[in-house]
C-alpha positions as CSV (number, residue, x, y, z in Angstrom):
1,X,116.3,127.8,135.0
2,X,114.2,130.0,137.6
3,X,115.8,132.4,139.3
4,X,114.4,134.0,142.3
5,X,112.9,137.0,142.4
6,X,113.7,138.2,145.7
7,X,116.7,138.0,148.7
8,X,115.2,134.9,151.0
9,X,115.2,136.6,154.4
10,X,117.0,135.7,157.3
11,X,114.3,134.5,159.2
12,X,113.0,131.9,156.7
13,X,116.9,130.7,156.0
14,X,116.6,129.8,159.7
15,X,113.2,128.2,159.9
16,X,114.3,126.0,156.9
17,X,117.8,125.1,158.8
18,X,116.0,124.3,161.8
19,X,114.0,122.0,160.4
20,X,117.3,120.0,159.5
21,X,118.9,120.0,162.5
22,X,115.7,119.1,164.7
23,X,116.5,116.1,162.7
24,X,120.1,115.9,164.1
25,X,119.1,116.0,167.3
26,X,118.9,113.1,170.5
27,X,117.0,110.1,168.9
28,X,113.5,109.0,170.4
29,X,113.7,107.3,173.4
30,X,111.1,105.4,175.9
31,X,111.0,103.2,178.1
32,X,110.1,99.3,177.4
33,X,106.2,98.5,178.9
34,X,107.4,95.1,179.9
35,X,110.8,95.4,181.8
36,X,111.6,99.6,182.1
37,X,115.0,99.6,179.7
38,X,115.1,102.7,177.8
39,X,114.8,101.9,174.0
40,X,114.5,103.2,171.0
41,X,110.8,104.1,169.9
42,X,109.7,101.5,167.5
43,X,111.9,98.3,167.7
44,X,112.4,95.9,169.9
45,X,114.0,95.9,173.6
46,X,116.9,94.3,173.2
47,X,117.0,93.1,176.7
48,X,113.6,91.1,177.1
49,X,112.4,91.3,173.5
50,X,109.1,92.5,173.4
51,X,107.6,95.1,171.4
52,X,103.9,96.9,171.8
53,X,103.4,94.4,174.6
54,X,103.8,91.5,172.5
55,X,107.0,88.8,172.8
56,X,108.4,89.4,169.1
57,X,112.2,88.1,170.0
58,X,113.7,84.8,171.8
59,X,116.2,86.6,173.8
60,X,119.3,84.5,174.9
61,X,120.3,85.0,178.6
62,X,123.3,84.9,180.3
63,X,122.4,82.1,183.1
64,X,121.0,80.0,179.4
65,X,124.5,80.2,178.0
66,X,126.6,79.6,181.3
């Protein structure tokens, strides 16, 4: 097995760790073209179901199932 050479410096632990914990971070967020919720990037809005501008969903609403 390979051993390494030399110490890994401090400065390249951290880049490496922050590269992992940018991926802990908020998830990616935007707002839905059609009705303005905020959503996840890349899925459906679960309020009026439409995705890239484009009705991909049959959303049930509440006056429907009154």
């Amino acid at each position: 097995m390979a051993t390494p050479k030399r110490k890994v410096s401090h400065a390249r632990t951290s880049q490496r760790k922050a590269q992992w914990l940018r991926a802990l971070s908020e998830p990616n967020t935007m707002k839905c073209e059609h009705c303005g919720e905020v959503i996840l990037r890349h899925h459906a809005c679960p309020s009026c179901g439409y995705y890239r501008k484009r009705q991909v969903v049959k959303v049930k609403t509440e006056e429907a199932a009154v």
